[in-house]
Biotite code that builds the C-alpha atoms (Angstrom):
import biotite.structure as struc

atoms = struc.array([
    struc.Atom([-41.024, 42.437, 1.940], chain_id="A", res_id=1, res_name="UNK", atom_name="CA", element="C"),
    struc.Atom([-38.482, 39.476, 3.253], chain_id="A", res_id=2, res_name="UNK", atom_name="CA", element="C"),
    struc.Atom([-40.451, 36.115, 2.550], chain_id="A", res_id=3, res_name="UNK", atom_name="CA", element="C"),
    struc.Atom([-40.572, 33.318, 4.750], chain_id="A", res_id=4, res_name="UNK", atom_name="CA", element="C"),
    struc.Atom([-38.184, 31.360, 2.911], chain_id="A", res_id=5, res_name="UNK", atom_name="CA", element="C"),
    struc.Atom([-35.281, 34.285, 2.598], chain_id="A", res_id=6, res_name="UNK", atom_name="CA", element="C"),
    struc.Atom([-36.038, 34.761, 6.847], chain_id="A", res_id=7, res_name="UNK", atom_name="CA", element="C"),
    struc.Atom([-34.891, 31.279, 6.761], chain_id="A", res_id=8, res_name="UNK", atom_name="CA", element="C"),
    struc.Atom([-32.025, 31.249, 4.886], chain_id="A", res_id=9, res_name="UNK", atom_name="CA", element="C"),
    struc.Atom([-30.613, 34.420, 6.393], chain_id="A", res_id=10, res_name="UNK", atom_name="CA", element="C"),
    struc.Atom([-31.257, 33.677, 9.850], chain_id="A", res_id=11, res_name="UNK", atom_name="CA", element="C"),
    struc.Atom([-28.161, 33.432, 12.236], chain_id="A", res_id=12, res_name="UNK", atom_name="CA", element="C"),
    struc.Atom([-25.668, 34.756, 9.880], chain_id="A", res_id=13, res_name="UNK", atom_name="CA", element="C"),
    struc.Atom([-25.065, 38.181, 8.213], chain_id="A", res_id=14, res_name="UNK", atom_name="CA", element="C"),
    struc.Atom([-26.134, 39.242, 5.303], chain_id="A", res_id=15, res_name="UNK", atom_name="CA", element="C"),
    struc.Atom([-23.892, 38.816, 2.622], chain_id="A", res_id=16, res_name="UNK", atom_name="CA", element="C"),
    struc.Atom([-23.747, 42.240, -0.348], chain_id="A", res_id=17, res_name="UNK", atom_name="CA", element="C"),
    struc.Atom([-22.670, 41.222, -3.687], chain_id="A", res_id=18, res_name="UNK", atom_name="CA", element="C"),
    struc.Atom([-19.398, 43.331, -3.778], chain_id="A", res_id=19, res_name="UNK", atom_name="CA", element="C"),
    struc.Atom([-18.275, 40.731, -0.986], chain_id="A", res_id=20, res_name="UNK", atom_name="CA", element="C"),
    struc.Atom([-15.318, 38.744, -2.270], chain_id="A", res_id=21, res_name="UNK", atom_name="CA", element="C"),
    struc.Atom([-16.557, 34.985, -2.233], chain_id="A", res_id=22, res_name="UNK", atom_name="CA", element="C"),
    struc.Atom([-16.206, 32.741, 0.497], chain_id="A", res_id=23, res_name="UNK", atom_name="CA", element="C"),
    struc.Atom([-12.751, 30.428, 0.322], chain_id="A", res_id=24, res_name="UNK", atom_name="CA", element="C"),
    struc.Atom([-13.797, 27.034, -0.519], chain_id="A", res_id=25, res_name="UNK", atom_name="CA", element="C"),
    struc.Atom([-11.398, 24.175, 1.854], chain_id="A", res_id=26, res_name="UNK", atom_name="CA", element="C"),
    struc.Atom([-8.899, 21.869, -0.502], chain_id="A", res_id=27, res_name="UNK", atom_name="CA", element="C"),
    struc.Atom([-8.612, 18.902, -0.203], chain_id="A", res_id=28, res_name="UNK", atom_name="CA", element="C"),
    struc.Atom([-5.313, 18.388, 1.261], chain_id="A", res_id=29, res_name="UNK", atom_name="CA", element="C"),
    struc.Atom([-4.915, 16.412, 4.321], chain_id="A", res_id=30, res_name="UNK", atom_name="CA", element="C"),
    struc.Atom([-7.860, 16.001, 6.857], chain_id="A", res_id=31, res_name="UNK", atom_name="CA", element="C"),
    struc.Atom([-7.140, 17.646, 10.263], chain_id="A", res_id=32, res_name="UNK", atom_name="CA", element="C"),
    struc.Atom([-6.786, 15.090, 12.960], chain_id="A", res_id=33, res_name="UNK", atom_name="CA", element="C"),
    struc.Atom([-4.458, 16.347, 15.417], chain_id="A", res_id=34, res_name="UNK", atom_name="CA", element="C"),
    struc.Atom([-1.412, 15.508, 13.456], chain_id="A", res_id=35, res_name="UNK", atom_name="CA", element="C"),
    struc.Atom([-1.895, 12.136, 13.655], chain_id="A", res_id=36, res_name="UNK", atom_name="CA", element="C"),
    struc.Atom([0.628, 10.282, 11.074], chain_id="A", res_id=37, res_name="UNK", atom_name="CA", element="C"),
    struc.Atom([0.731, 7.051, 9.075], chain_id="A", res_id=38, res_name="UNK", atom_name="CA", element="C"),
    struc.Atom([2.540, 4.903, 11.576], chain_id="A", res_id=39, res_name="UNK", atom_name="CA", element="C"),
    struc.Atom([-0.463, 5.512, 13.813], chain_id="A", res_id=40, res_name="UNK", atom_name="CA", element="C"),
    struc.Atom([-2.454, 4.215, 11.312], chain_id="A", res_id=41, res_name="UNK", atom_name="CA", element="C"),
    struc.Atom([-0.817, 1.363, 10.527], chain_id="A", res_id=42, res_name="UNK", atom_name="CA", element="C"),
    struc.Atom([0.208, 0.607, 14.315], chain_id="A", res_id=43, res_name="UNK", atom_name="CA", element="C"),
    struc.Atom([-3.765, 0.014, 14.457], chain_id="A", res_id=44, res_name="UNK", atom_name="CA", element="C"),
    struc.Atom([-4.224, -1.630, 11.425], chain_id="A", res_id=45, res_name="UNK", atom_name="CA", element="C"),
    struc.Atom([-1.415, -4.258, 12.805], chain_id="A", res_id=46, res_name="UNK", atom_name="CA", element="C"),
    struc.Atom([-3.184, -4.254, 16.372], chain_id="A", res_id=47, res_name="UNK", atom_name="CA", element="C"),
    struc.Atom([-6.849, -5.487, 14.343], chain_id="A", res_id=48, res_name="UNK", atom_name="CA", element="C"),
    struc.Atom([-4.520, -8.199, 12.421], chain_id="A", res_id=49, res_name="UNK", atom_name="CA", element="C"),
    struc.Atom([-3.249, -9.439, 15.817], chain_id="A", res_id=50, res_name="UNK", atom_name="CA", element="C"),
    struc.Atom([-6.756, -10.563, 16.980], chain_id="A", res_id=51, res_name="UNK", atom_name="CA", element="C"),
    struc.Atom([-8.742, -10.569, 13.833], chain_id="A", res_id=52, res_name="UNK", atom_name="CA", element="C"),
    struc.Atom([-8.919, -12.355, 9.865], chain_id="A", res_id=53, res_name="UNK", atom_name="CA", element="C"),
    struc.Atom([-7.888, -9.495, 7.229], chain_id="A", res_id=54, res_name="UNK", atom_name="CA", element="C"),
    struc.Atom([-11.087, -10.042, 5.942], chain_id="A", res_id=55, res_name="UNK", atom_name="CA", element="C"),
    struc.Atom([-12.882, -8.518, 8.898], chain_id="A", res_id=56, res_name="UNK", atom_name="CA", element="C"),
    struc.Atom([-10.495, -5.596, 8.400], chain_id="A", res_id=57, res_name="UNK", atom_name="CA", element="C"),
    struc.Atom([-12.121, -2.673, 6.697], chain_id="A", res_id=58, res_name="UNK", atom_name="CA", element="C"),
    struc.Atom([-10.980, 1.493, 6.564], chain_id="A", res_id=59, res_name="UNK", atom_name="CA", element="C"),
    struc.Atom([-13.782, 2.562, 9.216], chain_id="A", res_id=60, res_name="UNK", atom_name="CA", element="C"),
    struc.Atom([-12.418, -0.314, 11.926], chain_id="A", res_id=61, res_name="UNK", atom_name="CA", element="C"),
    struc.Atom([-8.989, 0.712, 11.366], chain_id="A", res_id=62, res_name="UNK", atom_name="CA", element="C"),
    struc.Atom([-10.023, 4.378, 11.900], chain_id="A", res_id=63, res_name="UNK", atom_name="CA", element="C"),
    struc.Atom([-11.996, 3.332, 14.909], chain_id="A", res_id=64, res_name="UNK", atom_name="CA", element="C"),
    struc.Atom([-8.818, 1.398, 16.084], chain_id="A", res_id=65, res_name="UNK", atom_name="CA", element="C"),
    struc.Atom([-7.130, 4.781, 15.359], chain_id="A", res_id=66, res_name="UNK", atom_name="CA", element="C"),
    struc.Atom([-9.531, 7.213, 16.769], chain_id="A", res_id=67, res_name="UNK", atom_name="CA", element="C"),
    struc.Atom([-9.406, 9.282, 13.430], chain_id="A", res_id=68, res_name="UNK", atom_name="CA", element="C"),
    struc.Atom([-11.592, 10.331, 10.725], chain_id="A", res_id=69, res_name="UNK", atom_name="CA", element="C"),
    struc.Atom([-11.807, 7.451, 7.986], chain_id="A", res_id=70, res_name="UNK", atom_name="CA", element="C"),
    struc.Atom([-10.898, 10.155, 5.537], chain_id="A", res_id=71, res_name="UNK", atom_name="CA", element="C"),
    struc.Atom([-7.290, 10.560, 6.580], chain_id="A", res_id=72, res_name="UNK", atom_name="CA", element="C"),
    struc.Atom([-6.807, 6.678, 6.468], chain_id="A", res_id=73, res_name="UNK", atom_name="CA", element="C"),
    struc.Atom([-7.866, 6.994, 2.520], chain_id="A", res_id=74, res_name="UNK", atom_name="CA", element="C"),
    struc.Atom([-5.459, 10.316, 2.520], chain_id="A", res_id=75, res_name="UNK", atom_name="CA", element="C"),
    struc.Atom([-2.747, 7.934, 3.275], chain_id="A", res_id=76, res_name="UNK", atom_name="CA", element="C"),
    struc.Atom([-3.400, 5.114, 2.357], chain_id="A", res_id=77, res_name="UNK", atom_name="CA", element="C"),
    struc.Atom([-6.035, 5.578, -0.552], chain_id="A", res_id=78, res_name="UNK", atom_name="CA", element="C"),
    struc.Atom([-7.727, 1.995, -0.144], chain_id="A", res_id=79, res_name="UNK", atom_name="CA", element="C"),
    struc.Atom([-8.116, -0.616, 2.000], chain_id="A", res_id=80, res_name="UNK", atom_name="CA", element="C"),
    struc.Atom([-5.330, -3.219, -0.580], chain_id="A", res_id=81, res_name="UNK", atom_name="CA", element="C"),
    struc.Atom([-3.038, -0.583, -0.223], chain_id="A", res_id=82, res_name="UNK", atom_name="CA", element="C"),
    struc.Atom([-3.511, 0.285, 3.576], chain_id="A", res_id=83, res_name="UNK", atom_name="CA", element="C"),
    struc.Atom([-3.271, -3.976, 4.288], chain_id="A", res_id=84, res_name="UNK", atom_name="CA", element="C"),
    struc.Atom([0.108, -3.741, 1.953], chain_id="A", res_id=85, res_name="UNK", atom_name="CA", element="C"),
    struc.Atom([1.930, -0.985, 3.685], chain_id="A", res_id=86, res_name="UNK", atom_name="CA", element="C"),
    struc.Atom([0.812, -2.697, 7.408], chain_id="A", res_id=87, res_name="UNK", atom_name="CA", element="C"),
    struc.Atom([2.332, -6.143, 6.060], chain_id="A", res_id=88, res_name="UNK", atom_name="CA", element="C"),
    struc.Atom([5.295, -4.245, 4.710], chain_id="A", res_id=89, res_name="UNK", atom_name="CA", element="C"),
    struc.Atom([5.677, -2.723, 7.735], chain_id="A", res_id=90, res_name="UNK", atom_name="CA", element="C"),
    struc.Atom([5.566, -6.423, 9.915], chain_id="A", res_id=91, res_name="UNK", atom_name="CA", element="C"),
    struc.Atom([7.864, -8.116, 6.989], chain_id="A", res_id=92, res_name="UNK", atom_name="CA", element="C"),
    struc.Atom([10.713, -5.197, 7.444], chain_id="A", res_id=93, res_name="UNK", atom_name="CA", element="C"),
    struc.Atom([10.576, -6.217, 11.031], chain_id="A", res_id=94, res_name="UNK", atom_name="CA", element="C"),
    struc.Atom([11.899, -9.783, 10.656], chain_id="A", res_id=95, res_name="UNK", atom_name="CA", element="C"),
    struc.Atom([15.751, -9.321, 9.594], chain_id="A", res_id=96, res_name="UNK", atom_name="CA", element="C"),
    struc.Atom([17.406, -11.590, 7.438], chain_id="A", res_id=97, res_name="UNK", atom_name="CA", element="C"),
    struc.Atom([20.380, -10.825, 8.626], chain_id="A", res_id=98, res_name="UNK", atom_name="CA", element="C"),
    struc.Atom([23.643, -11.448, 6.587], chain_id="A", res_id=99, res_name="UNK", atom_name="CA", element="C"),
    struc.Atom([25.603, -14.720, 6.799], chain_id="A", res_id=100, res_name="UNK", atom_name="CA", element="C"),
    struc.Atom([28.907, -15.717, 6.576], chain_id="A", res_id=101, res_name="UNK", atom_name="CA", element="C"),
    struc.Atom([29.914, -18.874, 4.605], chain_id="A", res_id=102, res_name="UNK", atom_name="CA", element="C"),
    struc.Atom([29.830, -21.679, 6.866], chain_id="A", res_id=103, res_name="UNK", atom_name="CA", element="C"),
    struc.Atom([27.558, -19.964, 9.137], chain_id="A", res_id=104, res_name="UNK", atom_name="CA", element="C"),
    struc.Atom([24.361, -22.016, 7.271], chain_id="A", res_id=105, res_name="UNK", atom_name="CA", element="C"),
    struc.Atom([23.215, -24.307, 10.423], chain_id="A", res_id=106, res_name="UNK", atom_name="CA", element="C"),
    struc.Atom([23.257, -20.710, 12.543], chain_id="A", res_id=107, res_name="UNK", atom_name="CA", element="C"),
    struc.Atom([20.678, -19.228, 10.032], chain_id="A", res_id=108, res_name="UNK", atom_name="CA", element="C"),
    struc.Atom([18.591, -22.262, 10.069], chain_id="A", res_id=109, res_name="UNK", atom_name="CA", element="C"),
    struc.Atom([17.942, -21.381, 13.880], chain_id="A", res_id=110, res_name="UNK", atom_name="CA", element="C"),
    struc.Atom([17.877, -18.013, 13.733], chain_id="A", res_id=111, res_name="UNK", atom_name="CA", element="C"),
    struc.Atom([14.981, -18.459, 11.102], chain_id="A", res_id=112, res_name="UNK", atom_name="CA", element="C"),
    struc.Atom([13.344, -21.022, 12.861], chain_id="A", res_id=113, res_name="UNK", atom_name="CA", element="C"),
    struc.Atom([13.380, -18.715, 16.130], chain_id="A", res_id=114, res_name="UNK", atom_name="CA", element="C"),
    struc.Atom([12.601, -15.860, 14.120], chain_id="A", res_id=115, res_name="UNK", atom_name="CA", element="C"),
    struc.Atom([9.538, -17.228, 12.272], chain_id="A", res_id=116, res_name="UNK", atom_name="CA", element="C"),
    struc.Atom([7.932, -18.804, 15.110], chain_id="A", res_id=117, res_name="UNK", atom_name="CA", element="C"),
    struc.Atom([7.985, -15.266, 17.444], chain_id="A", res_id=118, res_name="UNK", atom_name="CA", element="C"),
    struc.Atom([6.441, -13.686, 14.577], chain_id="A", res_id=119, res_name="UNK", atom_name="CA", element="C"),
    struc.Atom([3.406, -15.753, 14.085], chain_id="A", res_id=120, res_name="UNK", atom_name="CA", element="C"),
    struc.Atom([3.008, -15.948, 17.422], chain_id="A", res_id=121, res_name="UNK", atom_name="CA", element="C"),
    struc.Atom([2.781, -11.618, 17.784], chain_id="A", res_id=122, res_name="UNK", atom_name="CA", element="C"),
    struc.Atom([0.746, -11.735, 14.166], chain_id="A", res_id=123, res_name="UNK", atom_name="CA", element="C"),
    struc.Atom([-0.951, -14.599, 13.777], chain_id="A", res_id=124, res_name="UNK", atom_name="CA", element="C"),
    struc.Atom([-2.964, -13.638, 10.760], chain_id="A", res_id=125, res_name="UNK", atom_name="CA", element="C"),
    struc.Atom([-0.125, -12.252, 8.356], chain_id="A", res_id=126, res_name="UNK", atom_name="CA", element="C"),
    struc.Atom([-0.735, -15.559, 6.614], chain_id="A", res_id=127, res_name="UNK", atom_name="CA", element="C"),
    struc.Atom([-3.881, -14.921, 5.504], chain_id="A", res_id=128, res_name="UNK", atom_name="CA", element="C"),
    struc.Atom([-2.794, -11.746, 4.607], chain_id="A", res_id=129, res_name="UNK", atom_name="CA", element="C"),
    struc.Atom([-0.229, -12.606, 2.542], chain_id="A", res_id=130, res_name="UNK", atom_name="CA", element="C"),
    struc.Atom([-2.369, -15.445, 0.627], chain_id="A", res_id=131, res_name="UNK", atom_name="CA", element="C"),
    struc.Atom([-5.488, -13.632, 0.715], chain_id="A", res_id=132, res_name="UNK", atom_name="CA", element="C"),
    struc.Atom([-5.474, -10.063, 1.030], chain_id="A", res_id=133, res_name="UNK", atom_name="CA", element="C"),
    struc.Atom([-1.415, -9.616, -1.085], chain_id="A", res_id=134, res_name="UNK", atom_name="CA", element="C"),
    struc.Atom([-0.995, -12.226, -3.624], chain_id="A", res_id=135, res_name="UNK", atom_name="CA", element="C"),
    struc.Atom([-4.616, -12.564, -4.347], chain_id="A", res_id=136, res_name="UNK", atom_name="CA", element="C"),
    struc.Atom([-5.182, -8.807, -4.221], chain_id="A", res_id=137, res_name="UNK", atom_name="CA", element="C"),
    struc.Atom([-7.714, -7.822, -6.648], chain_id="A", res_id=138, res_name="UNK", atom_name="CA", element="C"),
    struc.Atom([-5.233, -4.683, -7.269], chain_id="A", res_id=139, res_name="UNK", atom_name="CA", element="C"),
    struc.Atom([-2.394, -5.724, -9.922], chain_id="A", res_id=140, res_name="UNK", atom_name="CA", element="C"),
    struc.Atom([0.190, -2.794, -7.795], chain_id="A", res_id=141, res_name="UNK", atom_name="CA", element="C"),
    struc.Atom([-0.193, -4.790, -5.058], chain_id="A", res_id=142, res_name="UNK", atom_name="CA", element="C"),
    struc.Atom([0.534, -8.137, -6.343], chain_id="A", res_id=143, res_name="UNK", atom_name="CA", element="C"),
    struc.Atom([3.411, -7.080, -7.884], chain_id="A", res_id=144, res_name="UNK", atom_name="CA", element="C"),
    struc.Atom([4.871, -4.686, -5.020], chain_id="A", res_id=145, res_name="UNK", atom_name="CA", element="C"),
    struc.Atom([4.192, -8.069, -2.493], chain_id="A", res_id=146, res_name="UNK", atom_name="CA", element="C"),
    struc.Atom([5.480, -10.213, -4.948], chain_id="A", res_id=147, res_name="UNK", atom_name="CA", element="C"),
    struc.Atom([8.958, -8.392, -5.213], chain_id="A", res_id=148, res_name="UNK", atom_name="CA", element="C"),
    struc.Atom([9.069, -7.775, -1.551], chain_id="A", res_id=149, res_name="UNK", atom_name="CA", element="C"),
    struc.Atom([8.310, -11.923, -1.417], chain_id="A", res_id=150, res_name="UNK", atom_name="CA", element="C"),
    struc.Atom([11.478, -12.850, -4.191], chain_id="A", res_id=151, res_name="UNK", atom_name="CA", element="C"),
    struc.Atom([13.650, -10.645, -2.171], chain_id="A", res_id=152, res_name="UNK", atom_name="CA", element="C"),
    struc.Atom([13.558, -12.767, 0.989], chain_id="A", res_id=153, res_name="UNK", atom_name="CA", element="C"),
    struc.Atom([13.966, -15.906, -1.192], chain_id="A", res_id=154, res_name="UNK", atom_name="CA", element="C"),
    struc.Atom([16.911, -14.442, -2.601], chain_id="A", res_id=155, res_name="UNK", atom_name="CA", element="C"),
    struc.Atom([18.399, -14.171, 0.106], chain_id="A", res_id=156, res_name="UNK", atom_name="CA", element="C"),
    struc.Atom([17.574, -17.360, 1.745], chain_id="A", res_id=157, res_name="UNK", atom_name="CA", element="C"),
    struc.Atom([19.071, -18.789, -1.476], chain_id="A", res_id=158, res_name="UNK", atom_name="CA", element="C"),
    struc.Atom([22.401, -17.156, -0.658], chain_id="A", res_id=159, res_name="UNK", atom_name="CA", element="C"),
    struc.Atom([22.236, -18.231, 2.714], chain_id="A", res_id=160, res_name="UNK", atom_name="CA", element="C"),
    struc.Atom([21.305, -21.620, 2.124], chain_id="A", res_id=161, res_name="UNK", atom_name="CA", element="C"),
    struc.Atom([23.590, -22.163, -0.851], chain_id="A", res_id=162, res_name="UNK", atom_name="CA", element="C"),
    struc.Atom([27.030, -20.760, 0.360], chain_id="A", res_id=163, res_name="UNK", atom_name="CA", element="C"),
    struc.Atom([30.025, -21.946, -0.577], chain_id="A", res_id=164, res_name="UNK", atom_name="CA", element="C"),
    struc.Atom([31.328, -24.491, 2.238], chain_id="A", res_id=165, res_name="UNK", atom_name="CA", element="C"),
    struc.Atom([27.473, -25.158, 3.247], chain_id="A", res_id=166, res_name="UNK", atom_name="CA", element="C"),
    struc.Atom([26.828, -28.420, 4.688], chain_id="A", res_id=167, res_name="UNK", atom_name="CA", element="C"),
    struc.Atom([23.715, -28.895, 2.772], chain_id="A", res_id=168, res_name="UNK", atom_name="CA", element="C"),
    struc.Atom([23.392, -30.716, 0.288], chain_id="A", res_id=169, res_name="UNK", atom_name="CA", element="C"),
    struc.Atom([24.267, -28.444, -3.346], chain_id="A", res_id=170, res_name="UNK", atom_name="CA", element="C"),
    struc.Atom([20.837, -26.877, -4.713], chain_id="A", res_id=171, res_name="UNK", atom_name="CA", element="C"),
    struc.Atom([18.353, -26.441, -1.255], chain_id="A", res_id=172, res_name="UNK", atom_name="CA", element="C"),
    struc.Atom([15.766, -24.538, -2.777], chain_id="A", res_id=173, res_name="UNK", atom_name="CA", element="C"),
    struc.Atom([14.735, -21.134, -0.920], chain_id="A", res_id=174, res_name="UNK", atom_name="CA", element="C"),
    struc.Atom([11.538, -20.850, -2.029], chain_id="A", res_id=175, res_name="UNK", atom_name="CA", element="C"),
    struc.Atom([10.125, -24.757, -0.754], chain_id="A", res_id=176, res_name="UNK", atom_name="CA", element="C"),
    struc.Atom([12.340, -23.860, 2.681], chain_id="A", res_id=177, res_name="UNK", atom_name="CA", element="C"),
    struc.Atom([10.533, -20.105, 3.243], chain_id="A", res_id=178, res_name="UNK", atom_name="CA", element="C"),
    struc.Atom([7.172, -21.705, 2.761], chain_id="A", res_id=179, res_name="UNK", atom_name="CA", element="C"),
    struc.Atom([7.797, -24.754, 4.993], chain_id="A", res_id=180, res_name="UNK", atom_name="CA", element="C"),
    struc.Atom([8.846, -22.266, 8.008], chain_id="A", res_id=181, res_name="UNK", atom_name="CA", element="C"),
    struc.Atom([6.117, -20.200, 7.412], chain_id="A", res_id=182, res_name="UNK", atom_name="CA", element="C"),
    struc.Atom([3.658, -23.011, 7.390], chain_id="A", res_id=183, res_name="UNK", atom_name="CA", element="C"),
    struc.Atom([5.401, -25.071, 10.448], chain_id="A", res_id=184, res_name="UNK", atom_name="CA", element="C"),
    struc.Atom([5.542, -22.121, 12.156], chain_id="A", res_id=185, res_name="UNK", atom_name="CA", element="C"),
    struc.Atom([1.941, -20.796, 10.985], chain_id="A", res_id=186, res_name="UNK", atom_name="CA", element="C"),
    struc.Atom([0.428, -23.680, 12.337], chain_id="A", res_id=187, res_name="UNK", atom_name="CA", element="C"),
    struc.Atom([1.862, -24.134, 15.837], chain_id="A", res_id=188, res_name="UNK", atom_name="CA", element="C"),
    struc.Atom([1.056, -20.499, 16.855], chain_id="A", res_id=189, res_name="UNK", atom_name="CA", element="C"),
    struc.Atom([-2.926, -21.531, 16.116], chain_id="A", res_id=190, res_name="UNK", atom_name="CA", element="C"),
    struc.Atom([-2.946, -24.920, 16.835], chain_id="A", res_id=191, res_name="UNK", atom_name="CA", element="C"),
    struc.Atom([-2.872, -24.335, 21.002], chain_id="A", res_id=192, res_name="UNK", atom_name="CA", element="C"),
    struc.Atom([-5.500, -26.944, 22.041], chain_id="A", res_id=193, res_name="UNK", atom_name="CA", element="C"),
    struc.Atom([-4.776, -29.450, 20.189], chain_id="A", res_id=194, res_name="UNK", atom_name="CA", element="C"),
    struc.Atom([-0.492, -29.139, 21.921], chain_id="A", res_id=195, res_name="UNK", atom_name="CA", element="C"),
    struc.Atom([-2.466, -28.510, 25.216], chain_id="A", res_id=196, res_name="UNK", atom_name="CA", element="C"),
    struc.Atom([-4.041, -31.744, 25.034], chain_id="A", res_id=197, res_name="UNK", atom_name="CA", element="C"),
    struc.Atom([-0.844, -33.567, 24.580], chain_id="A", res_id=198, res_name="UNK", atom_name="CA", element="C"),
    struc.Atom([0.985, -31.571, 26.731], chain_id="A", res_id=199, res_name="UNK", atom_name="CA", element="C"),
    struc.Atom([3.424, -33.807, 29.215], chain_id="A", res_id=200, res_name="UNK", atom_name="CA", element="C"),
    struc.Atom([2.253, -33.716, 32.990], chain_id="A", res_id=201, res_name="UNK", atom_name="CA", element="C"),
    struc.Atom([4.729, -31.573, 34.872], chain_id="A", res_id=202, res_name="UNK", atom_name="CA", element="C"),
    struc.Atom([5.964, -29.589, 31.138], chain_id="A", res_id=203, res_name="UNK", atom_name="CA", element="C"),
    struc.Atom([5.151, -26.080, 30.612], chain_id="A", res_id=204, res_name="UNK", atom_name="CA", element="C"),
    struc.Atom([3.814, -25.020, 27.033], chain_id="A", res_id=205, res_name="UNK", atom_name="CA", element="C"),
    struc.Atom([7.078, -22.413, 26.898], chain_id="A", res_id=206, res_name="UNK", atom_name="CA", element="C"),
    struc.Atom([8.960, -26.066, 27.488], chain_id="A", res_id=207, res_name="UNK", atom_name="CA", element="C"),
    struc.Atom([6.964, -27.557, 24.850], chain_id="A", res_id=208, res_name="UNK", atom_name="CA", element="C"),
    struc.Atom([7.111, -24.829, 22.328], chain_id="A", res_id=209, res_name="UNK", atom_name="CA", element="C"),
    struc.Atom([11.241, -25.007, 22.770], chain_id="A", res_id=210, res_name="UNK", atom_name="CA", element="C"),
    struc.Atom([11.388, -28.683, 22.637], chain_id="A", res_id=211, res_name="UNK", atom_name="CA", element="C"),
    struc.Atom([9.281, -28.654, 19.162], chain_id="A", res_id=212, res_name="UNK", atom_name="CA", element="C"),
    struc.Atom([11.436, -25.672, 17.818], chain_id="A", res_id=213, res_name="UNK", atom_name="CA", element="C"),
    struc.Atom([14.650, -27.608, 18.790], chain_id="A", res_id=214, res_name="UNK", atom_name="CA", element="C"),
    struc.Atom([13.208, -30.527, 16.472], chain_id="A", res_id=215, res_name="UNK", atom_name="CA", element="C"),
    struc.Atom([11.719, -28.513, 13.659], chain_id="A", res_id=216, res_name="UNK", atom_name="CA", element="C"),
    struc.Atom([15.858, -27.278, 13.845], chain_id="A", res_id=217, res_name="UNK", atom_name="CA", element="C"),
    struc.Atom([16.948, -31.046, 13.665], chain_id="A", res_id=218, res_name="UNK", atom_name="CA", element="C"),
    struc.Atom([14.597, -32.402, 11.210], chain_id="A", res_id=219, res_name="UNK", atom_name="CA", element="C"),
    struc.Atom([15.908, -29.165, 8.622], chain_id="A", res_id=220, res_name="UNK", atom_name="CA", element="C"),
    struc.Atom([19.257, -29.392, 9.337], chain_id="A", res_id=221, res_name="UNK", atom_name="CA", element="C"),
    struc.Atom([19.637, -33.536, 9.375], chain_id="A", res_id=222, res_name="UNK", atom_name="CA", element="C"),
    struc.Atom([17.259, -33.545, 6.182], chain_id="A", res_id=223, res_name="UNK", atom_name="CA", element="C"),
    struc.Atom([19.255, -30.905, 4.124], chain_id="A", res_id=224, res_name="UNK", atom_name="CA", element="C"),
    struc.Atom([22.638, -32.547, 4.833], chain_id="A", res_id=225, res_name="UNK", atom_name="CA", element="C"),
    struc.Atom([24.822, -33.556, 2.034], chain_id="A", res_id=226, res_name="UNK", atom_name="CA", element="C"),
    struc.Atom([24.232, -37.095, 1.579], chain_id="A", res_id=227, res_name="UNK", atom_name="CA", element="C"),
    struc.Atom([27.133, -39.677, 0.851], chain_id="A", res_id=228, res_name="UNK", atom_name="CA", element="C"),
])
């Protein structure tokens, strides 16, 4: 006689005899998700760090951002360190260094000036990132992996900077000159009411913005000239 509780447990599926082979259990490979990939992961993760502070960033917003199951951003990604790492990775590869001649040093210096300021005006919390979320990471692969990527850019700022037949003065040292156009840079892309306030009558903010890049360009240029 079938009790109440085997009624239950049967009802709206078949019987099962024991000679049936078992039931396949699922792996745990990738979750399905339409075949959503990485790069639309991290395309989200980069649109939250446009408009919020990496701290407020977190797997299940990303995956929200996404529209995918928070599982597959741990698939890829594993944790939320590593998923801030590999979007910052992915911004940093975007800003070419690209390769100077000797002689070509003054060029560079507005090229990087140019370069930095578009970038922390299209991700204006990669600073924070970098400081908070990379170099302070809590996760020793991290700090390292950021920290190479970070020496890498420096190195090549040094060879810039220091080229034989440079007009700077011998010895400019990458590392102070990376962190001063970050910061310079950093700062204007945030700091919009205070430049509204002092905006000119009759100037437009793009007019203002290329006047104040055009003398961030002077002041590095004039203050790393070869003295005597």
């Amino acid at each position: 006689m079938a009790t109440a509780k085997s009624l239950h447990a049967g009802k709206g599926k078949a019987p099962r005899s024991d000679g049936d082979p078992p039931k396949p259990q699922r792996g745990k490979g990738r979750p399905a998700n339409g075949g959503v990939g990485r790069e639309v992961i991290i395309a989200a993760t980069r649109r939250l760090l446009a408009e919020l502070p990496p701290s407020q960033i977190t797997i299940s917003s990303v995956a929200r951002e996404a529209a995918v199951d928070p599982a597959l951003v741990r698939y890829y990604f594993k944790d939320r360190p590593n998923l801030l790492l590999q979007a910052a990775l992915a911004m940093i590869g975007e800003v070419r260094v690209r390769e100077q001649s000797p002689g070509d040093v003054v060029d560079f210096i507005r090229e990087r000036v140019a370069s930095n300021f578009e970038f922390s005006r299209s991700s204006r919390y990669l600073t924070r990132l970098m400081i908070d979320e990379l170099a302070a990471s809590s996760s020793a692969e991290v700090r390292e992996t950021y920290r190479q990527v970070s020496e890498d850019v420096v190195k090549r700022y040094g060879e810039a900077l220091n080229a034989p037949n440079s007009p700077l003065r011998p010895g400019v040292n990458p590392f102070f000159f990376h962190i001063t156009l970050v910061a310079i840079s950093d700062f204007y892309s945030k700091a919009g009411p205070l430049l509204r306030i002092h905006l000119p009558p009759g100037q437009s903010e793009a007019d203002q913005e290329r006047e104040y890049r055009q003398f961030v360009i002077d002041l590095l240029i004039e203050g790393l000239k070869a003295r005597g």
